[in-house]
TIKOLZA-88725 format. One record per residue (C-alpha): residue in three letters; x, y, z. Coordinates in Angstrom, 3 decimals, padded with zeros to 6 digits. Layout:
+-----+----------+----------+----------+
| res |        x |        y |        z |
+-----+----------+----------+----------+
| ala |        X |        Y |        Z |
...
+-----+----------+----------+----------+
! end
This chain:
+-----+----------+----------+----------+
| res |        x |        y |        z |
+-----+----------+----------+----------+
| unk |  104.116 |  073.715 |  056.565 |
| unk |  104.015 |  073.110 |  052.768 |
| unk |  107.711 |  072.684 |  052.324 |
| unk |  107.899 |  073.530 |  048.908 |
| unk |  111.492 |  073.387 |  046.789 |
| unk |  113.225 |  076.659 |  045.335 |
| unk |  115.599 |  077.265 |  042.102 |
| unk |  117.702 |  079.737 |  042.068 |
| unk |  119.328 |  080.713 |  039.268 |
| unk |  122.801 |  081.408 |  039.061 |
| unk |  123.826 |  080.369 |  035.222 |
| unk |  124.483 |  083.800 |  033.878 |
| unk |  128.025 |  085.526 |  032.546 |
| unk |  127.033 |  088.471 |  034.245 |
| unk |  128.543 |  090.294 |  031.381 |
| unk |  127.673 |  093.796 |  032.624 |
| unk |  129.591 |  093.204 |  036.154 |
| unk |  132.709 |  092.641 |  034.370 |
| unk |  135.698 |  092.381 |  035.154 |
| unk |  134.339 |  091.550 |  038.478 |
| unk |  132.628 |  088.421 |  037.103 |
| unk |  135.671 |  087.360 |  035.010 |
| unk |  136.695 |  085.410 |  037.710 |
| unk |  134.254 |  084.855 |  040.292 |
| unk |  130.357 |  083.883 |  039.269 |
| unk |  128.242 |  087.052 |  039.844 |
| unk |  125.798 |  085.339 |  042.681 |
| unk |  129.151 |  084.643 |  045.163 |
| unk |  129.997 |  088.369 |  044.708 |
| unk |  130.491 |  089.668 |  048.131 |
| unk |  127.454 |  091.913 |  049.069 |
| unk |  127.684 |  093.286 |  052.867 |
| unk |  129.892 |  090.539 |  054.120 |
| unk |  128.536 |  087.717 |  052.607 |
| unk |  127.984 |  086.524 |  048.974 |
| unk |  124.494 |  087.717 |  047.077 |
| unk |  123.110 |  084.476 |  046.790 |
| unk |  123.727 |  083.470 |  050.691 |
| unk |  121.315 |  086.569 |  051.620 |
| unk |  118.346 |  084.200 |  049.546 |
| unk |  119.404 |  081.542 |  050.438 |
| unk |  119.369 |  082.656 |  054.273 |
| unk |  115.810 |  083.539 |  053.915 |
| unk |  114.856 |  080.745 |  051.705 |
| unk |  115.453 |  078.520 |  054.754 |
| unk |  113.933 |  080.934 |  057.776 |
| unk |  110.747 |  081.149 |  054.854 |
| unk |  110.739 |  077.037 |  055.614 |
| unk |  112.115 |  076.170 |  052.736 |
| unk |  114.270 |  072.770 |  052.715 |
| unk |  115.550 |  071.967 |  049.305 |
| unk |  117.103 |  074.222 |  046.721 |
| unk |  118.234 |  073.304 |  043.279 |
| unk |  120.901 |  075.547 |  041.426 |
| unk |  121.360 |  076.093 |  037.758 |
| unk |  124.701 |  076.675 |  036.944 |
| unk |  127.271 |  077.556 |  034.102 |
| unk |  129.856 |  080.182 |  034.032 |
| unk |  132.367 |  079.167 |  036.860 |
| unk |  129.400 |  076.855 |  037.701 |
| unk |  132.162 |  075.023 |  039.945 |
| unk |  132.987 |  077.506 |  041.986 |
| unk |  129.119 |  077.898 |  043.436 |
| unk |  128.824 |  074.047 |  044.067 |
| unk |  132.426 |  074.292 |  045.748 |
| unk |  131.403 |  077.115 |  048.018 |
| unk |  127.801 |  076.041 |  048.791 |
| unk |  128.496 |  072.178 |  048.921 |
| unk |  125.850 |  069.640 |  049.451 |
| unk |  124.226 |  071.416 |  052.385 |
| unk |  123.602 |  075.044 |  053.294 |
| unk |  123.580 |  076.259 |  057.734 |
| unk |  121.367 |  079.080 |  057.973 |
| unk |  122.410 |  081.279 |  060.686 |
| unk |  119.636 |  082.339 |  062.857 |
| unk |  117.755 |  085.772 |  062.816 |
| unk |  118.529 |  088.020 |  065.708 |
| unk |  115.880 |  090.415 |  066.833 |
| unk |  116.135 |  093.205 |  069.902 |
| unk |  119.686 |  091.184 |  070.375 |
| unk |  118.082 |  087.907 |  070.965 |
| unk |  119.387 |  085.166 |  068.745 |
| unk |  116.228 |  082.789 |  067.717 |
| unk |  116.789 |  079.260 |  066.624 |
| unk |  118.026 |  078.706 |  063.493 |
| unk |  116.214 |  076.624 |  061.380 |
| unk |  117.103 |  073.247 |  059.715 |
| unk |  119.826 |  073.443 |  057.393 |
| unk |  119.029 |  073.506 |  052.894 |
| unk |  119.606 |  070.355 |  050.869 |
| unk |  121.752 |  071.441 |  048.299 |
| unk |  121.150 |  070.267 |  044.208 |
| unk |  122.914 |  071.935 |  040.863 |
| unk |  121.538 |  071.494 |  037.347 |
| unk |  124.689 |  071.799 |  035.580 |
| unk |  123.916 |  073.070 |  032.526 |
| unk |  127.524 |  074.263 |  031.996 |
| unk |  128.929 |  071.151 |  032.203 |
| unk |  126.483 |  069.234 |  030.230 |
| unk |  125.562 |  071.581 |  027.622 |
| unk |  128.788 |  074.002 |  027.117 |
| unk |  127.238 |  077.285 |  028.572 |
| unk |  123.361 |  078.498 |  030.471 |
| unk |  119.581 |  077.566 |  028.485 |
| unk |  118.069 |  081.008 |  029.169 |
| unk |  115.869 |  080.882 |  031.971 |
| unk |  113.256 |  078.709 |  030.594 |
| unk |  115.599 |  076.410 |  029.073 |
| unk |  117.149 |  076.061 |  032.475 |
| unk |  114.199 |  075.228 |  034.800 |
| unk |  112.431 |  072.888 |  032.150 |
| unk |  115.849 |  071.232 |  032.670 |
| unk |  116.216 |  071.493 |  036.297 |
| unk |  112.265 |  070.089 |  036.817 |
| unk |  112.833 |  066.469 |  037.037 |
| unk |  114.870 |  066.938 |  039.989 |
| unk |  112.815 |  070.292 |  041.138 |
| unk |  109.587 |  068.647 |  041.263 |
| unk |  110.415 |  064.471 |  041.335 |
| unk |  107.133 |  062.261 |  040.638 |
| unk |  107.821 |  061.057 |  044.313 |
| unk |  107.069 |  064.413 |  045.965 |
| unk |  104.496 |  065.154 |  048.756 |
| unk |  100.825 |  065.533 |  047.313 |
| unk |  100.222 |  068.267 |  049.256 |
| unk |  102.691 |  070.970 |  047.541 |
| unk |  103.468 |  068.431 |  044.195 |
| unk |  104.108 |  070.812 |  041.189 |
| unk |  104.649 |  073.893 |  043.280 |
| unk |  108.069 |  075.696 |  043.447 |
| unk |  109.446 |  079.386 |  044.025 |
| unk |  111.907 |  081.034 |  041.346 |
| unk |  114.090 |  083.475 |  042.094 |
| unk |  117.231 |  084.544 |  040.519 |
| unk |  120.446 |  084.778 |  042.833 |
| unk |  121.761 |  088.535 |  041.556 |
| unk |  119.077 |  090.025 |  043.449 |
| unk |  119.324 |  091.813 |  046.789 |
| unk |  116.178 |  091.385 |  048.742 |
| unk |  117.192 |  090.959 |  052.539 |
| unk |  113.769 |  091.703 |  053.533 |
| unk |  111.286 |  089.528 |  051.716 |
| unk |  109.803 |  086.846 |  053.417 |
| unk |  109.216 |  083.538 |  051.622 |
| unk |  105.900 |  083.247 |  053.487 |
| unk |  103.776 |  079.473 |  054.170 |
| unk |  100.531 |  081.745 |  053.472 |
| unk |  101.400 |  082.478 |  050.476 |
| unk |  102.361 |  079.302 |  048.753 |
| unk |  099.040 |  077.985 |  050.631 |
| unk |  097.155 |  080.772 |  048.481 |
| unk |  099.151 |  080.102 |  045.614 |
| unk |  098.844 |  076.224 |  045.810 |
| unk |  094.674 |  076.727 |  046.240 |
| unk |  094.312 |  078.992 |  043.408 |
| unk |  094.703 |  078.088 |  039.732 |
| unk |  097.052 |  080.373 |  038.946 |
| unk |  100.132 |  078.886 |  037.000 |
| unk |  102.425 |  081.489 |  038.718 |
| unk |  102.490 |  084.325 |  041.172 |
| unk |  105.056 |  087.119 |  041.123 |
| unk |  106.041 |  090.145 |  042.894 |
| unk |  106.491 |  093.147 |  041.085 |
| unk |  108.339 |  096.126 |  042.133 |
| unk |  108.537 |  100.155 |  041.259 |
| unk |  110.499 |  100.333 |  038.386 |
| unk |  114.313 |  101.157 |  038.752 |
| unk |  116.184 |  103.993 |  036.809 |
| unk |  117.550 |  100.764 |  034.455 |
| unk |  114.666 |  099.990 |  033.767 |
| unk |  111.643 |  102.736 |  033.426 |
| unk |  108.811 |  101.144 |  031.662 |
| unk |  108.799 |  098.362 |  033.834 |
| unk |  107.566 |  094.843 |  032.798 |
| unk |  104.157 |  093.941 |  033.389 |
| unk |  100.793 |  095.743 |  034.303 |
| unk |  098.627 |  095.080 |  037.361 |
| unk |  094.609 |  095.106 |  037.765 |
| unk |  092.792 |  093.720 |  040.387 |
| unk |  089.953 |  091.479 |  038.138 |
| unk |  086.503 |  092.631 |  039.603 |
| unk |  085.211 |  089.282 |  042.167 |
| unk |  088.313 |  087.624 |  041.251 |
| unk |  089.865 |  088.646 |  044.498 |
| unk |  093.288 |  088.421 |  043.220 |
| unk |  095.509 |  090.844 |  041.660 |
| unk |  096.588 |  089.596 |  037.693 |
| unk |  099.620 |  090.456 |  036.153 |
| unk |  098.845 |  092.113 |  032.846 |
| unk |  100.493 |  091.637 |  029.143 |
| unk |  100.278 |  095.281 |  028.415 |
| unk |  100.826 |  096.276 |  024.587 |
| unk |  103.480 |  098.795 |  023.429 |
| unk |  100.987 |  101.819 |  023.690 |
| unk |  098.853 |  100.989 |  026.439 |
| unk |  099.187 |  103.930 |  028.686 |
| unk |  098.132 |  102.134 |  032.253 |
| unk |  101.767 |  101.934 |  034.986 |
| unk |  103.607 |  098.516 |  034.460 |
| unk |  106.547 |  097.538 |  037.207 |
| unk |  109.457 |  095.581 |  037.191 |
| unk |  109.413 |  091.821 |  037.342 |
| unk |  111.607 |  091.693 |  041.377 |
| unk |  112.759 |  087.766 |  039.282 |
| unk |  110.926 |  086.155 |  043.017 |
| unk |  107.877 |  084.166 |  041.974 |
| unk |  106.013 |  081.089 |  042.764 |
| unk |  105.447 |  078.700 |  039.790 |
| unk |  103.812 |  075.337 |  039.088 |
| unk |  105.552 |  072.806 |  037.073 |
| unk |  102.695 |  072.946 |  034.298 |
| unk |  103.790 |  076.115 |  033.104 |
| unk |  106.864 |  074.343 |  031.635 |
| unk |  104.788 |  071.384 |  029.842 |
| unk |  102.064 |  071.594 |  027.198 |
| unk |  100.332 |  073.677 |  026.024 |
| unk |  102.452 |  076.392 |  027.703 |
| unk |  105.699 |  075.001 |  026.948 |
| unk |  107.143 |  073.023 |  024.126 |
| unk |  110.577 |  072.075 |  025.370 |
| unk |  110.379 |  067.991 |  026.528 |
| unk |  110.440 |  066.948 |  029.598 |
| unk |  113.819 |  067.554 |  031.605 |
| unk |  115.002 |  069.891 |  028.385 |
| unk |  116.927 |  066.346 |  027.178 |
| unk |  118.570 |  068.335 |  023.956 |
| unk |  119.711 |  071.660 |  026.269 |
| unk |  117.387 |  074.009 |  023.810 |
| unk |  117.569 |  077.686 |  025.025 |
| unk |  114.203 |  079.815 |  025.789 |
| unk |  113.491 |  082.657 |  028.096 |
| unk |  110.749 |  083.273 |  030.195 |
| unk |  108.993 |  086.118 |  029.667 |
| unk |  106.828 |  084.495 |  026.869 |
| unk |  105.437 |  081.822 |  028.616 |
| unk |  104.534 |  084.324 |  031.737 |
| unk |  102.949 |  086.565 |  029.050 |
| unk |  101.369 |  083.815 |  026.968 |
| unk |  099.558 |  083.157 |  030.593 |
| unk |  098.796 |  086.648 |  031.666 |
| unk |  096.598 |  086.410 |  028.208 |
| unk |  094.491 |  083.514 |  029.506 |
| unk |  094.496 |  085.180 |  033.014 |
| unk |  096.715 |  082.562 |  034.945 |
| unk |  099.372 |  084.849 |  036.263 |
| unk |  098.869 |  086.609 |  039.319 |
| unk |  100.819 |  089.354 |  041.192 |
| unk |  101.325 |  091.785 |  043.908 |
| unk |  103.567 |  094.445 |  044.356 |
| unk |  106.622 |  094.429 |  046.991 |
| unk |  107.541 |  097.802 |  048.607 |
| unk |  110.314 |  096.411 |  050.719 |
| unk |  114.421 |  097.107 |  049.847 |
| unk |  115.226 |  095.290 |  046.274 |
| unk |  118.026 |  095.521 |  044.181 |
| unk |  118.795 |  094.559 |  040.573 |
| unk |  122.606 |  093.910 |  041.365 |
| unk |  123.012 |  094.151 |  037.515 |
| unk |  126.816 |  096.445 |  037.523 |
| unk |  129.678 |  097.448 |  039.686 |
| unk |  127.829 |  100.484 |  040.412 |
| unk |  125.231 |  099.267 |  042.040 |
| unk |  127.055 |  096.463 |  043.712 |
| unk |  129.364 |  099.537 |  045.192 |
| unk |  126.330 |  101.137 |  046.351 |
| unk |  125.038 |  098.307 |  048.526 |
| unk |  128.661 |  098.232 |  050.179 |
| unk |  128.754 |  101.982 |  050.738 |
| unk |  125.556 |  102.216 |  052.244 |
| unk |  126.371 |  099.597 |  054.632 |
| unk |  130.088 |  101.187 |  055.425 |
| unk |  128.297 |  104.133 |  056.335 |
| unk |  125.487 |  102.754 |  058.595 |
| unk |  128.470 |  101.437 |  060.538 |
| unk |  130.395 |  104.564 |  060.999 |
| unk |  126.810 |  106.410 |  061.684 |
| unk |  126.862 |  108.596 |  058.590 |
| unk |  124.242 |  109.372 |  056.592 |
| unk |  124.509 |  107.607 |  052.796 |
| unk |  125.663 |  110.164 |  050.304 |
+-----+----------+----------+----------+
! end
C-alpha cells in the first residue's frame, strides 16, 4: 500500500460556531457521539493511512490532550459483522499556537507542518505525497482510497481535490471542472468572475505534493521558520492556470460544519434515525 501521511487541520477560532467554540476547539465538537475530527480520523486509518500530523492553535491543547500520541480506530461493522480494525494512527501536532501566538492560514500552516509531514527520510515510493483535509468537515462516507493516491502519485499533477455541489452558504461554488480532451483526467478550473460555466465547492479533502509549497509555487521558506500567514486558494489557482490541479466531484454525504445550525442538524438527523422518524 502507499502509506502516505495526512494533515488535518484543526488551527481555526471557529468564530462562526461561537459560543460553542469559546471553550472547546471546533474539530472535538461532538458530532453523532463522537468528536468531528474522530469521524476523519476513523477513516483516515481504515483508508491505510498511518501517520497524521495536526496543526493546531486555539485551545490547541485540548486536541493533543484528547487525541494523545496515538489514535485506535475502531473497526467497521458491516451486515453486523465486526471486521478487523486496522493498525492504530501515529499521532504529530504543528503547534502553531504555541510557537507563533495564534493559526498561519492554511498555507502558512502546512508549509510549516512539511518538515515533519514529508521528512527527507521518507519511503521513495510515496516521498512528497500527502492528503489535506480540514477537521470541521463531516464526510463519514469518503474513502481515502490506495488507487487513488497511486493515480495521483503517477500523474504530474501538484494536487487532486474533490469538489462537491455547492451548499446554500456557499452558491457560486469555488472552482470549475472540464475534462481536458486526451488528457484523461478531469482539471480543476480558475474560472473568472463572469465566466458563466458551473463551479462547486472545494469538500477541503485533497491530495497534495510537497512541491506545491516550495518554488516557484510558493515563497514561504522551508518549514515557514518566521510563522508568515498565507491561504491556499492562490497557490491551487496559480496551478489550475498551468493545468496542474486535478479534480473530481464527490456525490456522497458532506458537510461544511461551519455554525450551530448545521452542527444541530447532523445531531437531529441522527436522533431521529434512532427513534425511526423521518428528519423534519
Amino acid at each position: 500500500m502507499l502509506r502516505i501521511p495526512a494533515m488535518l487541520l484543526a488551527a481555526g477560532r471557529g468564530e462562526r460556531m461561537r459560543p460553542l467554540t469559546d471553550a472547546t476547539p471546533k474539530p472535538l465538537l461532538q458530532v453523532r457521539g463522537k468528536p468531528l475530527m474522530g469521524w476523519l480520523l476513523q477513516a483516515l486509518a481504515h483508508g491505510g493511512v498511518g501517520r497524521v500530523v495536526v496543526n493546531t492553535a486555539w485551545l490547541g491543547e485540548q486536541i493533543e490532550t484528547e487525541l494523545g500520541a496515538v489514535f485506535s480506530p475502531q473497526p467497521l461493522c458491516a451486515s453486523g459483522v465486526l471486521a478487523v480494525a486496522p493498525g492504530p494512527l501515529q499521532m504529530d501536532y504543528s503547534h502553531e499556537g504555541r510557537d507563533f501566538g495564534g493559526a498561519l492560514e492554511t498555507a502558512g500552516g502546512i508549509a510549516r507542518a512539511l518538515p515533519v509531514l514529508c521528512p527527507a527520510d521518507a519511503p521513495k515510493e510515496y516521498a512528497g505525497l500527502f492528503w489535506l483535509l480540514a477537521g470541521d468537515v463531516f464526510a463519514p462516507e469518503f474513502v481515502f482510497s490506495e488507487a487513488a493516491v497511486a493515480r495521483f502519485a503517477a500523474s504530474d499533477k501538484l494536487a487532486h481535490l474533490w469538489l462537491v455541489p455547492n451548499p446554500a452558504h456557499n452558491p457560486r461554488g469555488d472552482f470549475g471542472l472540464s475534462l481536458a480532451p486526451g488528457a484523461g483526467v478531469a482539471l480543476a478550473l480558475n474560472l473568472p468572475a463572469d465566466d458563466p460555466r458551473p463551479r462547486y465547492t472545494y469538500s477541503t479533502i485533497g491530495l497534495y505534493r510537497k512541491a506545491l509549497f516550495e518554488a516557484p509555487w510558493c515563497e514561504i521558506p522551508a518549514g515557514n521558520p518566521q510563522g508568515i500567514k498565507a491561504p491556499l486558494a492562490p497557490l491551487l489557482r496559480k496551478a489550475m492556470d498551468n493545468g496542474r490541479v486535478s479534480a473530481e466531484l464527490y456525490a456522497g454525504a458532506w458537510t461544511d460544519v461551519g455554525t450551530p445550525a448545521r452542527l444541530a442538524q447532523l445531531n437531529q438527523a441522527q436522533q431521529y434515525a434512532r427513534d425511526g422518524l423521518k428528519t423534519p
